[in-house]
DRENDO-1510 file (C-alpha; in Angstrom, 1 decimal, always signed):
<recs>
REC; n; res; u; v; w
REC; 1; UNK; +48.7; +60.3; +136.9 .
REC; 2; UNK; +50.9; +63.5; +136.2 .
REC; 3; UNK; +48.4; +65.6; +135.5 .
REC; 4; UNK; +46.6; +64.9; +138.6 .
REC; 5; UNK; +49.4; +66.6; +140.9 .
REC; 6; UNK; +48.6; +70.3; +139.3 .
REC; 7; UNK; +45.3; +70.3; +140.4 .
REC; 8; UNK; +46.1; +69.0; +143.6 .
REC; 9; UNK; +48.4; +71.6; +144.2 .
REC; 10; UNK; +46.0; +74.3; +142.9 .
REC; 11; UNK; +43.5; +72.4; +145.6 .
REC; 12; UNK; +46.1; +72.5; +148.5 .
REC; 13; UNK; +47.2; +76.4; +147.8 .
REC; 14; UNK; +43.5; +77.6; +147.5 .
REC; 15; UNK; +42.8; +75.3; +150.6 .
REC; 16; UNK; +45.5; +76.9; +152.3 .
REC; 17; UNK; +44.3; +80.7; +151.2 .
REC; 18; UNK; +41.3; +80.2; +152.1 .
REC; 19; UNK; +42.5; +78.5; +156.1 .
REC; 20; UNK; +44.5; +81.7; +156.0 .
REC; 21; UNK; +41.6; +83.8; +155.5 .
REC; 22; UNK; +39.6; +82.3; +157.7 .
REC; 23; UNK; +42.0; +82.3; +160.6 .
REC; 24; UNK; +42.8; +86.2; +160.0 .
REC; 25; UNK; +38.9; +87.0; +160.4 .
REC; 26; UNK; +38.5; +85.0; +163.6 .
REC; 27; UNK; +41.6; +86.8; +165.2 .
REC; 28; UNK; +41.1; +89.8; +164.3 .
REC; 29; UNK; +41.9; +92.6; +166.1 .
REC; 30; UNK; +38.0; +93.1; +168.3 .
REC; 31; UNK; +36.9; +96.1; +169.4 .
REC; 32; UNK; +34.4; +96.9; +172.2 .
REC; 33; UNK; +30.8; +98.0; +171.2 .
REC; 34; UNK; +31.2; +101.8; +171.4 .
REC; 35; UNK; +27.8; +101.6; +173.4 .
REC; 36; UNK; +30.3; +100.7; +176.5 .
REC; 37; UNK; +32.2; +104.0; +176.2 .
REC; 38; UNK; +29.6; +106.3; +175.5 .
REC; 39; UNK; +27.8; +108.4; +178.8 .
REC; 40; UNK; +29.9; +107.3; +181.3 .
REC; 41; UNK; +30.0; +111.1; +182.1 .
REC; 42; UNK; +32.5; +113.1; +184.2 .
REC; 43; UNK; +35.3; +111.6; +185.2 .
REC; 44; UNK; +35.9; +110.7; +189.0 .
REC; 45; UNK; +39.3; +112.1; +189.2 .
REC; 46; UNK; +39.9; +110.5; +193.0 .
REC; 47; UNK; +39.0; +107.5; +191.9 .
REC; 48; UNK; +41.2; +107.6; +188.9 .
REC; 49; UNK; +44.1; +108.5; +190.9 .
REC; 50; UNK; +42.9; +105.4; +193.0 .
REC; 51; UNK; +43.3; +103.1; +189.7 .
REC; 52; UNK; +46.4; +104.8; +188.6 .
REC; 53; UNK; +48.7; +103.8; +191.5 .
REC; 54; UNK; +46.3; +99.9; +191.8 .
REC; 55; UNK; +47.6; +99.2; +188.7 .
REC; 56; UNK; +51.4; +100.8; +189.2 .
REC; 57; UNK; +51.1; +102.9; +185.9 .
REC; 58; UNK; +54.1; +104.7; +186.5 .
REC; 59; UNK; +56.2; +101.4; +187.6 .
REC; 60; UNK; +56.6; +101.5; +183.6 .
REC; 61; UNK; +55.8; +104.1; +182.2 .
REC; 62; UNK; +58.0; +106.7; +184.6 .
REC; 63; UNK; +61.7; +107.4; +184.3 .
REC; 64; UNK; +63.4; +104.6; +186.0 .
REC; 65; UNK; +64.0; +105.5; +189.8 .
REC; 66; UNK; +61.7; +108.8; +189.8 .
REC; 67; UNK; +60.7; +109.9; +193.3 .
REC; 68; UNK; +57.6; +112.6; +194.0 .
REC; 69; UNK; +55.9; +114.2; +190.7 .
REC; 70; UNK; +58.8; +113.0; +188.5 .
REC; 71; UNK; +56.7; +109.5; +188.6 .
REC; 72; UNK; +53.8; +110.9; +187.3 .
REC; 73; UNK; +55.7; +111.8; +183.7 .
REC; 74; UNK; +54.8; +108.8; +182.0 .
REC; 75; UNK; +57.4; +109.2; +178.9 .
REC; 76; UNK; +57.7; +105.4; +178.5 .
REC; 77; UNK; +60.7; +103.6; +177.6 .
REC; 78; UNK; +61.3; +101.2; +180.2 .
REC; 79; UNK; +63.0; +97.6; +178.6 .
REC; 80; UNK; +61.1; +94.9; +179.5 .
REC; 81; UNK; +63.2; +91.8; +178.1 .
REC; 82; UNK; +61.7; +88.5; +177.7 .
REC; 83; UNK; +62.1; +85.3; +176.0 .
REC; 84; UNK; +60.3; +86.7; +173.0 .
REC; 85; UNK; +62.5; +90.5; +172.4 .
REC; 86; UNK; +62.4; +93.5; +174.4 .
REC; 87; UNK; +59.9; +95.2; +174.6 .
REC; 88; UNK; +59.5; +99.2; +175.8 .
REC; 89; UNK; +56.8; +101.0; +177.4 .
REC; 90; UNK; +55.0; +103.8; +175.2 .
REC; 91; UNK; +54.4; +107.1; +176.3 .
REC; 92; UNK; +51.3; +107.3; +177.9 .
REC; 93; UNK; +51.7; +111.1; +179.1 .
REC; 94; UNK; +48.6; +113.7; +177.6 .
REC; 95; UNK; +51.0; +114.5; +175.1 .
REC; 96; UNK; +49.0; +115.0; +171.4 .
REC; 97; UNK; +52.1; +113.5; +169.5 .
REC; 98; UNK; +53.8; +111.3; +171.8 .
REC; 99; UNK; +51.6; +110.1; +174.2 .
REC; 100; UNK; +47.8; +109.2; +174.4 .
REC; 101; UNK; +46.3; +113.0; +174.3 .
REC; 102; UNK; +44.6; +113.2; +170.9 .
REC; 103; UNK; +43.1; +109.4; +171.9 .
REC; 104; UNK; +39.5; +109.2; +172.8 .
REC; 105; UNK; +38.1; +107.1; +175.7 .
REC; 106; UNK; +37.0; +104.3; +173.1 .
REC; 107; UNK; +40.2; +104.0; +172.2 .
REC; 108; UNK; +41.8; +104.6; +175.7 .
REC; 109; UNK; +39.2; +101.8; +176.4 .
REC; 110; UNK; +39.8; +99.2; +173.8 .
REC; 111; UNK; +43.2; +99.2; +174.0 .
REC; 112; UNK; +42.9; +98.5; +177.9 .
REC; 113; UNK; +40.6; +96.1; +177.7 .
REC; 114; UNK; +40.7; +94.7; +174.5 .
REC; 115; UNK; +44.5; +94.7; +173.4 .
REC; 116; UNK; +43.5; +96.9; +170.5 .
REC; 117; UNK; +46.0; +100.0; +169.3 .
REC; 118; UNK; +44.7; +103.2; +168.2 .
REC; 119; UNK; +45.0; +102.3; +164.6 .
REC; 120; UNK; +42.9; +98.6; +164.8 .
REC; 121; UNK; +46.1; +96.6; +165.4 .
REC; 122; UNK; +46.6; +94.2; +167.9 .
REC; 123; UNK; +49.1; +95.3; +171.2 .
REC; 124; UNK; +51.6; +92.7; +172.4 .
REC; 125; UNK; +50.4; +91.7; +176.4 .
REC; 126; UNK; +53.4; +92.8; +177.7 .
REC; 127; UNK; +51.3; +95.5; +177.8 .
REC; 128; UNK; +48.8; +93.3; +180.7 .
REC; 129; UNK; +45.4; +93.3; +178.3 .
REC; 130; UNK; +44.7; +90.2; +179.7 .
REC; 131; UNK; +44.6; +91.4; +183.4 .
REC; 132; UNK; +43.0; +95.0; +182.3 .
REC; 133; UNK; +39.9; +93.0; +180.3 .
REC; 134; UNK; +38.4; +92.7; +184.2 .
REC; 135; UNK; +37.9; +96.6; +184.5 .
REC; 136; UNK; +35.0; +98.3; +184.6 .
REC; 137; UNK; +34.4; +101.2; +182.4 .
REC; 138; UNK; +33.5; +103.4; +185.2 .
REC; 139; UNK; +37.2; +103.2; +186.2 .
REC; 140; UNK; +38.6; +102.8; +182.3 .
REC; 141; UNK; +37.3; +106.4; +182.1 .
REC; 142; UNK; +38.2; +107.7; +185.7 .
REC; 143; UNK; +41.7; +106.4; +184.8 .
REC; 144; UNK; +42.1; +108.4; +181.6 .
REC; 145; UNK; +40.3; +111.5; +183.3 .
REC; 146; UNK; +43.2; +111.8; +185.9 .
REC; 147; UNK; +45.7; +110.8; +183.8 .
REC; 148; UNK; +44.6; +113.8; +181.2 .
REC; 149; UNK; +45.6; +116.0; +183.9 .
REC; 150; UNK; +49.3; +114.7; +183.9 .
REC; 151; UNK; +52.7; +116.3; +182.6 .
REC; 152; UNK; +52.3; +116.1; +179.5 .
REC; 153; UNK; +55.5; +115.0; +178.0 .
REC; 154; UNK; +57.1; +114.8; +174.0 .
REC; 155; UNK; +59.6; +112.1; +174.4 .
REC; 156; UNK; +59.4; +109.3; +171.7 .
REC; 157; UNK; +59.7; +105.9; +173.4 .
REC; 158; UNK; +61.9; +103.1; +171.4 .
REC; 159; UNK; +60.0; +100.3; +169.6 .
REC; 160; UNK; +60.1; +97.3; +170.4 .
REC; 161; UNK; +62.8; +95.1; +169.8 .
REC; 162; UNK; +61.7; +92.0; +168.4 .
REC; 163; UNK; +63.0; +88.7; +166.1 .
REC; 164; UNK; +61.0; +86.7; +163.5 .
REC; 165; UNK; +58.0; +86.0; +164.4 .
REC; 166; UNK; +57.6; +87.6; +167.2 .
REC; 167; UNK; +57.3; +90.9; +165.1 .
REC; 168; UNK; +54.3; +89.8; +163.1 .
REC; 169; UNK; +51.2; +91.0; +165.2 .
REC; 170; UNK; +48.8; +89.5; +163.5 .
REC; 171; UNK; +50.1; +86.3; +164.9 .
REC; 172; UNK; +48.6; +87.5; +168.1 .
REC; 173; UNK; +44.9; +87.1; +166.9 .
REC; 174; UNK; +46.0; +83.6; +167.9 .
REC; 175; UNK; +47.8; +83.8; +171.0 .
REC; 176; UNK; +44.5; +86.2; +171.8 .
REC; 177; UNK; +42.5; +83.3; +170.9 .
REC; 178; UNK; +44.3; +80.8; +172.9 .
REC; 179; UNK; +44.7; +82.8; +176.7 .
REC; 180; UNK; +42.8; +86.2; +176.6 .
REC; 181; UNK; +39.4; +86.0; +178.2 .
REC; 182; UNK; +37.7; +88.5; +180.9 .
REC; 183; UNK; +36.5; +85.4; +183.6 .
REC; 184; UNK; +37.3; +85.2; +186.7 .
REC; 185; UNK; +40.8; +83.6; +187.6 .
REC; 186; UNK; +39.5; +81.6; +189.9 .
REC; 187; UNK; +36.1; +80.6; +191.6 .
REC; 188; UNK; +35.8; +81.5; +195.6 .
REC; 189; UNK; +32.7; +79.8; +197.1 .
REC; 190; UNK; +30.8; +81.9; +199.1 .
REC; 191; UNK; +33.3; +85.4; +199.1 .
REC; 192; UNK; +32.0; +88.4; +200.6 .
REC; 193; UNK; +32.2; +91.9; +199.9 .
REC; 194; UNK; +35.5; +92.4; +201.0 .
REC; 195; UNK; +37.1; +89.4; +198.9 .
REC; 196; UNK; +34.9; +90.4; +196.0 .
REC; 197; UNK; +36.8; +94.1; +195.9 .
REC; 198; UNK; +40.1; +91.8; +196.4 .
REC; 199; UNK; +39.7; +90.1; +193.1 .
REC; 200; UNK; +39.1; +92.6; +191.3 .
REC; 201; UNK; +41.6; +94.7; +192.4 .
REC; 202; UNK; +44.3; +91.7; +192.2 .
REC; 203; UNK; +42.7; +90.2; +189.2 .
REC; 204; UNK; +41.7; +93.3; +187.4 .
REC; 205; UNK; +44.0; +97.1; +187.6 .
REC; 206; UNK; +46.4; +95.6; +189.9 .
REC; 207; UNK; +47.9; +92.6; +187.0 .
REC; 208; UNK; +49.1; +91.3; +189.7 .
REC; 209; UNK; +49.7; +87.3; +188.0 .
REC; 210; UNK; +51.4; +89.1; +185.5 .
REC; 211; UNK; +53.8; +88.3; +187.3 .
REC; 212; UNK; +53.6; +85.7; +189.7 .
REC; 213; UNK; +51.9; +83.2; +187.7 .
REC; 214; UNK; +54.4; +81.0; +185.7 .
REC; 215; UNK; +53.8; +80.5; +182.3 .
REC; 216; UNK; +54.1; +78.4; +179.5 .
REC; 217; UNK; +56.2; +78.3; +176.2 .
REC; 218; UNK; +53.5; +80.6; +174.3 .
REC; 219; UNK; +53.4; +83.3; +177.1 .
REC; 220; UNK; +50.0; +81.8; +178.7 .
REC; 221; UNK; +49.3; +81.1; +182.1 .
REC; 222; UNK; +49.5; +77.6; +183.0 .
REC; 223; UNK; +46.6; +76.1; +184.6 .
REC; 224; UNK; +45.8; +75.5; +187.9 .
REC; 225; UNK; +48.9; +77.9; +188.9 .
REC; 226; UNK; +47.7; +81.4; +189.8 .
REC; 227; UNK; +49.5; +83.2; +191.7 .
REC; 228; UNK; +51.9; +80.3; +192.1 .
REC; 229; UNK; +55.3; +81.7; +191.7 .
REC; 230; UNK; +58.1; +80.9; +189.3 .
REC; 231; UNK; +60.7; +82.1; +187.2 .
REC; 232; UNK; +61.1; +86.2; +186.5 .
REC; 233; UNK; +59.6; +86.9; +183.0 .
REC; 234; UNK; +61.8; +89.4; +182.4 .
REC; 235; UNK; +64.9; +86.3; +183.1 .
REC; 236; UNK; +66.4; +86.8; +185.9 .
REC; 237; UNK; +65.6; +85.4; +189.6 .
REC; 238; UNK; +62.1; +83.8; +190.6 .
REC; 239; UNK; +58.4; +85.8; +191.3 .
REC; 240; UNK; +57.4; +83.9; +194.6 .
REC; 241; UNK; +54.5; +82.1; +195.2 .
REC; 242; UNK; +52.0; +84.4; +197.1 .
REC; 243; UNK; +48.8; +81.8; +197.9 .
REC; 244; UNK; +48.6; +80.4; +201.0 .
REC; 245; UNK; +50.0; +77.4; +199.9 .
REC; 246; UNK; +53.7; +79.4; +200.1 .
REC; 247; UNK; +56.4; +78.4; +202.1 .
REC; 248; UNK; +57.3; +82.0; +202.9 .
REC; 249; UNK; +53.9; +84.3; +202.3 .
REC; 250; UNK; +51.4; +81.0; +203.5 .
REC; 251; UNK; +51.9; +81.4; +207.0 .
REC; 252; UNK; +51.2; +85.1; +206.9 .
REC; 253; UNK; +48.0; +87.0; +208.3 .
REC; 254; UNK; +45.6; +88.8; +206.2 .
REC; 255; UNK; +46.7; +91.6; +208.4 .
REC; 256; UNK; +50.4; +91.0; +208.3 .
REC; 257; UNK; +50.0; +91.2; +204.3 .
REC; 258; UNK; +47.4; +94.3; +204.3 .
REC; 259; UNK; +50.6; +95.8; +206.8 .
REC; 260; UNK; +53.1; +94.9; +204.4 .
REC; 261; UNK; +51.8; +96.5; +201.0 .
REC; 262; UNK; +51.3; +99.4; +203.4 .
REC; 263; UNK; +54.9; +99.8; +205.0 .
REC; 264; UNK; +56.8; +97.4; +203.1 .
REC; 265; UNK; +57.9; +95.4; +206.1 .
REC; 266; UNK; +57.0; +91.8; +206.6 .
REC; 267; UNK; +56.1; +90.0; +210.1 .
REC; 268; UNK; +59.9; +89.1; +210.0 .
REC; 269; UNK; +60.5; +92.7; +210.2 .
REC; 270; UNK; +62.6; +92.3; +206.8 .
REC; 271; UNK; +62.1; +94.7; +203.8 .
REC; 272; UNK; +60.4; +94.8; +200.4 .
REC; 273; UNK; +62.9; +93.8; +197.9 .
REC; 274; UNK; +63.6; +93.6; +193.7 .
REC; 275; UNK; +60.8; +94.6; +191.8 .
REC; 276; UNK; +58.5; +94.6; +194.8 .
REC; 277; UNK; +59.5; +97.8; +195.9 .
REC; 278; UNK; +58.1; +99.6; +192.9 .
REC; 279; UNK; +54.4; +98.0; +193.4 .
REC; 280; UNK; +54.2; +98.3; +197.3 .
REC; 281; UNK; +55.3; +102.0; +197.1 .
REC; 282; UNK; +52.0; +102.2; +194.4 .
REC; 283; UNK; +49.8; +100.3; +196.7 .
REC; 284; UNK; +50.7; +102.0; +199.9 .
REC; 285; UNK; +48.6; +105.1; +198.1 .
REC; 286; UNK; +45.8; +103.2; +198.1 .
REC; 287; UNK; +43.0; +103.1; +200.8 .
REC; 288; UNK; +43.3; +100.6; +204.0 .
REC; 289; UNK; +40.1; +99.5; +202.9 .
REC; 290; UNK; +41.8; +98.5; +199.6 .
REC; 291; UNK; +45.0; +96.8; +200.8 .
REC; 292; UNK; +42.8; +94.8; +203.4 .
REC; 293; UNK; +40.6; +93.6; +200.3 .
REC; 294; UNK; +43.7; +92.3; +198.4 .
REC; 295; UNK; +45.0; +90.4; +201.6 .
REC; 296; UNK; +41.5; +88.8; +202.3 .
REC; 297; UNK; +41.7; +87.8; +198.3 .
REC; 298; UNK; +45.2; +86.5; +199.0 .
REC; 299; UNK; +44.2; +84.3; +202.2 .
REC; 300; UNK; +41.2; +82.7; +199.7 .
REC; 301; UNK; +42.8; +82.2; +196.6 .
REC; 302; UNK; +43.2; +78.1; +196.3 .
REC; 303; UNK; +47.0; +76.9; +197.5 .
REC; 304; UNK; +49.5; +76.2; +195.5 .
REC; 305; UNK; +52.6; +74.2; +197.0 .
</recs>
């Protein structure tokens, strides 16, 4: 009967290579078809600046409280803590050695929409992948063709700060598998034109259930709570619920919210607050056209209470 266990545990340990194998070839790090990168031709430079300040680039990536063209150094470094380390914003200035300069659009592109690093390894979503997936290449390659015309700037961002096993990124292959997908957040019977451009914007460049939709012990949204509100992924404070099921945002206009990402005032007459005030100040460079999109999408999205 002995004798039995060896080959049993031979069985187990090449059943368990094997599983390994398997899983690490599922998850692995997936690249888009280079086809999707390729003559997308010159890029639309307004329209990149447009997609720069919808999805608050510098918000990270610039020097902490920068004001005028100091927010368009994008040196990185910026601490992001959450329950799993701290993490820090890369430089993603032109710069050949410590930004994004000697990338190509593929790569740009991949790691936008795909979660995939220069070198074929997987990025952690604090870095919003997941949100970014939605874009469309046109504006993936008007992005990096305004952004190529940036300071440019040599400053080595920290890495990230991060405990067993949170520092193993191939353990991400599976967290990718689990939450990262490019549908729609939610479904909107019948939306026009104008709510169309609103998801995308809201759902797409603009990440914006990032951070207000709570999430669950892996990092993943929970379901059937976008846009719901809940407690600060970085720790400190709560992200406010901003469907029309809110207690504070519900009662609001689609014009009182298109005013507010514009001016930063709400009907109330109070004042853009926390780390609200970075993101309006981004969106108020956008067009009215734009801001009156994301409050239609707002006043559709399903209520949460």
């Amino acid at each position: 009967m002995a004798s039995k266990w060896p080959k049993r545990l031979g069985a187990l340990v090449a059943l368990g290579v094997v599983g390994g194998a398997g899983f690490l070839i599922v998850t692995a790090p997936q690249r888009q078809h280079a086809s999707v990168w390729a003559n997308l031709g010159e890029a639309d430079l307004e329209n990149g600046r447009r997609i720069f300040f919808a999805g608050g680039c510098a918000s990270c990536h610039a020097a902490a409280k920068s004001e005028g063209d100091a927010r368009l150094v994008l040196s990185g470094g910026a601490p992001l803590a959450s329950p799993f380390g701290t993490f820090y914003a890369p430089n993603i200035s032109p710069s050949p050695t410590a930004g994004i300069g000697a990338w190509t659009l593929a790569e740009f592109g991949d790691a936008m929409t795909r979660g995939v690093g220069r070198d074929g390894e997987h990025l952690y979503p604090s870095f919003p992948y997941g949100s970014y997936a939605r874009m469309a290449p046109k504006d993936i390659n008007d992005l990096y063709g305004f952004m190529k015309t940036l300071p440019a700037s040599d400053v080595v961002a920290p890495e990230h700060e991060l405990p067993f096993p949170f520092n193993i990124r191939y353990s991400l292959g599976g967290w990718k598998l689990l939450f990262f997908d490019e549908q729609p957040r939610v479904t909107i019977a019948e939306a026009d034109e104008k709510v169309k451009l609103g998801q995308y914007l809201v759902e797409g460049p603009g990440h914006c259930g990032e951070c207000h939709t709570p999430r669950n012990a892996l990092g993943g949204f929970k379901d059937g709570q976008w846009l719901a509100g809940g407690p600060n992924p970085e720790g400190q404070g709560t992200i406010p619920n901003i469907t029309p099921g809110s207690k504070s945002m519900g009662a609001w206009s689609a014009g009182d919210i298109a005013s507010y990402l514009e001016t930063g005032f709400t009907p109330d007459f109070d004042s853009v607050g926390g780390s609200m005030v970075e993101v309006q100040k981004n969106l108020a460079e956008l067009s009215a056209a734009d801001r009156e999109a994301i409050a239609a999408y707002l006043k559709a999205v399903p209520a949460v209470k």
